[in-house]
N, C-alpha and C positions, 0 to 999 in steps of 0.2 A: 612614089610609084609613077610609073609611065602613063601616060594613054588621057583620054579625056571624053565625055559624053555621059549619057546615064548609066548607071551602077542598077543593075536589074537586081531585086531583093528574091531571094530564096528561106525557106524556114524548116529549122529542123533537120540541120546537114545542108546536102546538096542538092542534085538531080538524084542523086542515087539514094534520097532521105528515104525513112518509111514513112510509117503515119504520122501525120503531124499533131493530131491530138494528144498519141499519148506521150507522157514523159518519156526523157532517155531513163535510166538505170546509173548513167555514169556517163560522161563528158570526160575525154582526157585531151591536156593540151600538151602537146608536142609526143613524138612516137622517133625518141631514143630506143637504147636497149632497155629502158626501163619500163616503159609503158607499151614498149611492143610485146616484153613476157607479161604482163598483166594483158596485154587483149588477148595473147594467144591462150592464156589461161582462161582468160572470162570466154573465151570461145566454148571451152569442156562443160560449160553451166549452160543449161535449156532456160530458157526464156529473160535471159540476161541481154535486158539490151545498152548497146554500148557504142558509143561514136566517138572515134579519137582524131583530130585533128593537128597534122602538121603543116608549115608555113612553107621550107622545100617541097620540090617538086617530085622528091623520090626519097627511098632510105640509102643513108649512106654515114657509114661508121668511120671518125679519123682519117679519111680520105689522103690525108697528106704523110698520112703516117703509116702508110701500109706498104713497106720497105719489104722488099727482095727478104724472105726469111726471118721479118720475125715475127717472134710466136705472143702467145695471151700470156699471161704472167698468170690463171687460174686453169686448173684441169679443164678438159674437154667436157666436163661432168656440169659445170660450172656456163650450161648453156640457158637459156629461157624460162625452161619448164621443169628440167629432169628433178632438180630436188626435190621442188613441189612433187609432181607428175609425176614419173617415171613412164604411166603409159601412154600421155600426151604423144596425138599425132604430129606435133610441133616439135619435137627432140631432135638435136643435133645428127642422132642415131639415123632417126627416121629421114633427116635430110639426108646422107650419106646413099641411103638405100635407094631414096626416089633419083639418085645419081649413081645408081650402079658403082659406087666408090666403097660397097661396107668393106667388104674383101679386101680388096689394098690396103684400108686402113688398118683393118686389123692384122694385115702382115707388116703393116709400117709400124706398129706398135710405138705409136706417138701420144702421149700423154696429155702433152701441149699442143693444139693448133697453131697454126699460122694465122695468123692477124685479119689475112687478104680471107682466109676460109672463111672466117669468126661472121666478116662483112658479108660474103656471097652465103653463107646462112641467115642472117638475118635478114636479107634483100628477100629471101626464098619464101621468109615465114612473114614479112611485110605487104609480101606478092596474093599469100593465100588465104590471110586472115582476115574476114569479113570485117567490117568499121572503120576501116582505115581511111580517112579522107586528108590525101598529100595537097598542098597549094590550097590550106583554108591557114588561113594569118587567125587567130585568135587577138581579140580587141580588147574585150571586158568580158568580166563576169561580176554580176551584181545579185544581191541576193534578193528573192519576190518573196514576202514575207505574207502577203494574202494568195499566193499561190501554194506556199510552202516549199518553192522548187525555185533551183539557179537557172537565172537568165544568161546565155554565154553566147554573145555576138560577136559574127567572125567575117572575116572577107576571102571569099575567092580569087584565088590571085588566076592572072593567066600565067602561058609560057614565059612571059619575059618580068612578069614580077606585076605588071598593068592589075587593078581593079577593075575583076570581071562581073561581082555580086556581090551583096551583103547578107549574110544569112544570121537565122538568129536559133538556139536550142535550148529546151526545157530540159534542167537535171536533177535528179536527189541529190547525185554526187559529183564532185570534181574531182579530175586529179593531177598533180601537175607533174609533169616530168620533160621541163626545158633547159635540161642541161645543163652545163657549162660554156663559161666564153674564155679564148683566152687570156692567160694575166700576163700584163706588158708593167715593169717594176719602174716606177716614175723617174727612176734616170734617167732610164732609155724610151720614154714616150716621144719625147722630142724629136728621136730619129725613127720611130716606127714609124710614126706618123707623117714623116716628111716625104714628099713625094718624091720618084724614081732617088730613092734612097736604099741601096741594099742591104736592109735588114728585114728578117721575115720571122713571125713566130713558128714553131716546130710543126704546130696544125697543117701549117700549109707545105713544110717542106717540099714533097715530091713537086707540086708547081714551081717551086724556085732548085731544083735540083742542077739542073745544068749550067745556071748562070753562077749558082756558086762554086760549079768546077770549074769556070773559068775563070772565076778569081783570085788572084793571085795567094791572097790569106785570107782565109775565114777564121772566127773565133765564134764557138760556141762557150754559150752561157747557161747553167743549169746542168744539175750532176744529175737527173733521177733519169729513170727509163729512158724516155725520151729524147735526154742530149745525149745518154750515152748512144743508141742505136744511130741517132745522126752523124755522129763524130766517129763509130764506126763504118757506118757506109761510106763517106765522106771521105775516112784516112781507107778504105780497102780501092777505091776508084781513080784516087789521084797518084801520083807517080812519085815510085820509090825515091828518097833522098829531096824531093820537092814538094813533099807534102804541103805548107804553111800551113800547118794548123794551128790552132791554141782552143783550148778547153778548161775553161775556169770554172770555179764555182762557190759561192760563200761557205757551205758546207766545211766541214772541218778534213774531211776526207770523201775521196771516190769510193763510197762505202757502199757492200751487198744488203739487199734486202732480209730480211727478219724473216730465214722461210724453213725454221724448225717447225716438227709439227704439231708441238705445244704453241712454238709463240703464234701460230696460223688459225689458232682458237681464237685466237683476239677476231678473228672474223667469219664467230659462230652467234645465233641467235643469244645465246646462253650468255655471252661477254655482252652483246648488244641490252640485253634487256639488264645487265648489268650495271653496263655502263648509264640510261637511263634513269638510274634508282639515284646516282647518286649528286651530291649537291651543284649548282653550275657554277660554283667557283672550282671544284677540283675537275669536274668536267675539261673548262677551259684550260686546266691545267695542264691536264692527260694528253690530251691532242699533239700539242708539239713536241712533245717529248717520244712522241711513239712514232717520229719521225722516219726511224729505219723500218717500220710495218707499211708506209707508201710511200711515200718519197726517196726511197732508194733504187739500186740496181740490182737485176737481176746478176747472181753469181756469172754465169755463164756468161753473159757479154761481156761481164768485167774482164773474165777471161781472155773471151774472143778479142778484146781491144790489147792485154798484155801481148797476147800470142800474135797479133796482127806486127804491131811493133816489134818483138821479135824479132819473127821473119824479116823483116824489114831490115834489122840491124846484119844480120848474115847475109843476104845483098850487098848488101851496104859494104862488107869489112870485105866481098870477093866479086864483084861486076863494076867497080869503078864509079857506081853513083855519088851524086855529091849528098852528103849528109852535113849535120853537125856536129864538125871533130873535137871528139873529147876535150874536155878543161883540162885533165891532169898529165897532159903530155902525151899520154898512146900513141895518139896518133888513131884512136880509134872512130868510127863516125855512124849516126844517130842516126833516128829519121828526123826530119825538119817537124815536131810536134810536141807542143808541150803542154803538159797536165797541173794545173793552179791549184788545188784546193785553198778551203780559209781566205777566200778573194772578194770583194764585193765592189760593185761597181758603183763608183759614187758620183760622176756623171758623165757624160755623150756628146761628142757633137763632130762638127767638119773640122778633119786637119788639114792639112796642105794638098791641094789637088781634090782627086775625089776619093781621099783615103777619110778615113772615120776614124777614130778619137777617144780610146776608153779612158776614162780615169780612174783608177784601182788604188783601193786599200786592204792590204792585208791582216787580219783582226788580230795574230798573234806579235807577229812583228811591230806591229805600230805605222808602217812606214808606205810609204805613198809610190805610186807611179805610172805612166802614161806606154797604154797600151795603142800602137796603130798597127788599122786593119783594115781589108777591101771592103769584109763582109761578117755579117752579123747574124748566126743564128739565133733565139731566144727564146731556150727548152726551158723557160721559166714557172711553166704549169698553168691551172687555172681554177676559175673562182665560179662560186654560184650566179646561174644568172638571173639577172634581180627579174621579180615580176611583178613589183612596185605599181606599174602604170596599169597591167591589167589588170591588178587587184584591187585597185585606188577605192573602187564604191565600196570592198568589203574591209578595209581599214579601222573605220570606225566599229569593227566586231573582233577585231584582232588583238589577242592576246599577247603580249612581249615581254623577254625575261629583263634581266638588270642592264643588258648591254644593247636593249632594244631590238632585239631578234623576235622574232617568232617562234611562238612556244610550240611544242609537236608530242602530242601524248607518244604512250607506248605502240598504238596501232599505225602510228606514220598520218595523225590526224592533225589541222591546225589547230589549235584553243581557239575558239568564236565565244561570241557570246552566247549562252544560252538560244537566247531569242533564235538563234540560227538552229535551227533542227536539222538541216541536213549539214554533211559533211564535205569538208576539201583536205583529198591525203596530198601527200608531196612527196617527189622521188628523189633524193640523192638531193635536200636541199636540208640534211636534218644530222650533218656531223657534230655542230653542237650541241644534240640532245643523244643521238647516238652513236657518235663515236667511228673512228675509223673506217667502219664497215659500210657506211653509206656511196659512199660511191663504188664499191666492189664487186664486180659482175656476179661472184656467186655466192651473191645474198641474192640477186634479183627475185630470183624464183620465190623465193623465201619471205622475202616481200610483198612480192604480188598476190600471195597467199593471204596473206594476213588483210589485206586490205580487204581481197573478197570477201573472209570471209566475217570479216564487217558490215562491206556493203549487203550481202544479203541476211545478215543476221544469224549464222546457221552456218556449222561448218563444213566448207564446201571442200574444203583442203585438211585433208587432216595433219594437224602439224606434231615434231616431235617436240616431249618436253622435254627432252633432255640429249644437246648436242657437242659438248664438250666433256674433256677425263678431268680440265679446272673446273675447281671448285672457286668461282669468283666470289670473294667475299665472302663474312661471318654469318651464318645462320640460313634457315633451309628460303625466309623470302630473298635474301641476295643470292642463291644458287643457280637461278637459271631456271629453277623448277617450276612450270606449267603455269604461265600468268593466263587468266582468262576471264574475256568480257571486256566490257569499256573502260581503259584506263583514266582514271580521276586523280593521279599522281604525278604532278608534272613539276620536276626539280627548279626551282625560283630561288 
């Protein structure tokens, strides 16, 4: 951090704390999409008090990623609160109206939002939701076991990142919701991480957008949403017949996402509380295998990128652009892009000049070869981010399954020891326990519900027990039907 002098101490939040005697209610550390529909929800409950703490200095969703048109991959329905709530003054609904846009939209009859709206709706409900305290870094959280309540000390940052204060809060409960960071696949750290090197992960694209139009060849890495929409932007901005693109990806195919509305039950409470029931060896089995339920592409870009190259080939055969002419003699000509499946990259580095250096193996062929390029996108995805260090004092209460994770009952709670009477849930850090549906925006809601109505004992939300036509599993406890109260069942 910047700056230097004394660190003036605060307690209980910020300037803007309430009373410092009494406990919070709830302590949330970072204020994603996921712990911003749990405040906006714990806002509908009277006398729920609640302080959520993020380390940026404002809300902002995929910043890098909020490309000219595209949309959510979940319905418009699939906002903060609506499943819980429906009459939650936090709904997407209700944002549309306090922007005089309900009209439009509903003659636009758009099912999906656009990405850039999804953000300037959640900036709206981050703007209006009492407890939100932006630029407090979270440090630790320890648990006071002659108070009965978590200690959670955090630091004010200033505008430029500088330590302005140290504050410290009293809570029943925790809840963590910090996100993901991105995943850089260890061939390519070498060159991420090297300075004025062009390669950037997908997060940041729009910041590196124009310098990789000016690069001669880009190669995008990563088949799922993400590389595809870049490699579409990408091939719709650079110029017919001089594309250089390339588009690889270990994946076995440029394959569409899993979006029947049977297989979309996989990310319904009813498959969640499912998938929790059963053992963590077939757990870990299920996950990658259910690959095409998130890590694929949506139908329609897959599309948009055929029909882009298309186009491009009919230029191409009538305006005289240079492509590349057919192999079997036509004489016909291409655009300069090529699509890799079954590729994986085996390692990275500088080739001649200031070109860059893939080394590729393809898994079915057997056979090897070196890919040179300007530039490196790397729509590789990402991973949970660890919260190791701020948790370090409550370790020794922490429950772990066989692979050393973190156990997480049915209500989205850690396992503690006993001795811990209060609770720490976690958001989107719990697809080992339950399956696909954790990081998927429309469970949020559905989520955030369950936690309440944990934290207050009493149900503040009333949930449905039954949200799927699958029937998951033998007999009516694997059905999905109405688990309720503290779950003591946690797959080992």
């Amino acid at each position: 951090m910047r700056g230097s002098g004394r660190v003036r101490d605060v307690e209980q939040g910020s300037a803007a704390a309430e009373d410092v005697g009494e406990p919070l209610d709830v302590v949330g550390v970072g204020v994603g999409p996921f712990n911003l529909s749990l405040a906006a929800l714990g806002d509908g409950l009277p006398g729920l008090r609640c302080a959520f703490y993020e380390q940026r200095a404002a809300f902002r969703w995929h910043p890098g990623l909020l490309i000219e048109g595209a949309t959510l991959q979940v319905p418009f329905l699939a906002d903060l609160v609506t499943l819980a709530d429906p009459a939650s003054p936090w709904s997407f609904l209700r944002f549309l109206r306090e922007r005089q846009r309900l009209f439009p939209f509903y003659f636009a009859e758009r099912f999906h939002i656009e990405r850039a709206e999804y953000d300037a709706y959640c900036r709206w409900v981050s703007e209006g939701v009492p407890g939100l305290y932006f630029g407090h870094q979270v440090d630790s959280v320890r648990w006071i076991a002659e108070r009965g309540l978590f200690q959670v000390d955090f630091t004010q940052l200033g505008a430029y990142g500088e330590a302005e204060a140290l504050g410290r809060s009293y809570a029943r409960n925790v809840v963590l919701g910090i996100g993901t960071a991105p995943h850089v696949p260890r061939a390519l750290r070498p060159l991420a991480e090297a300075p004025s090197v062009p390669v950037c992960h997908s997060s940041a694209y729009l910041e590196h957008r124009e310098e990789l139009l000016g690069a001669g060849h880009v190669t995008v890495v990563g088949s799922g949403q993400s590389g595809a929409e870049v490699f579409l932007d990408l091939l719709r901005r650079r110029p017919v017949g001089r594309e250089g693109l390339h588009w690889l990806t270990r994946s076995a195919a440029f394959a569409p996402m899993e979006y029947s509305k049977l297989g979309l039950e996989h990310f319904t409470p009813d498959y969640t509380r499912y998938f929790h029931g059963l053992p963590e060896r077939v757990r870990d089995g299920l996950v990658p295998r259910q690959w095409q339920l998130h890590k694929a592409v949506d139908a329609e870009t897959l599309a948009a990128v055929h029909d882009e190259l298309y186009r491009r080939t009919l230029l191409l055969d009538g305006g005289g652009g240079r492509g590349v002419t057919g192999q079997d003699g036509d004489g016909g000509s291409w655009p300069d892009a090529v699509l890799t499946p079954g590729v994986r990259v085996r390692t990275a580095g500088r080739g001649g000049g200031s070109q860059l250096e893939l080394h590729l193996e393809h898994a079915e062929q057997q056979e090897r070869s070196v890919l040179t390029t300007d530039a490196v996108v790397l729509a590789t995805g990402y991973t949970e981010r660890p919260a190791d260090g701020m948790l370090a004092a409550l370790d020794p209460y922490l429950r772990r399954d066989g692979s050393d994770r973190p156990l997480v009952d049915q209500e989205y709670r850690l396992v503690l020891d006993p001795a811990v009477t209060g609770s720490v849930f976690v958001q989107n850090a719990e697809r080992h326990t339950h399956g696909v549906g954790a990081p998927d925006l429309g469970l949020a809601a559905h989520r955030s519900a369950v936690i309440l109505n944990a934290v207050t004992g009493r149900e503040s939300y009333p949930l449905p027990e039954r949200t799927a036509f699958t029937r998951f599993g033998l007999g009516a406890d694997r059905s999905g039907a109405g688990a309720a109260g503290r779950s003591a069942t946690v797959g080992v």
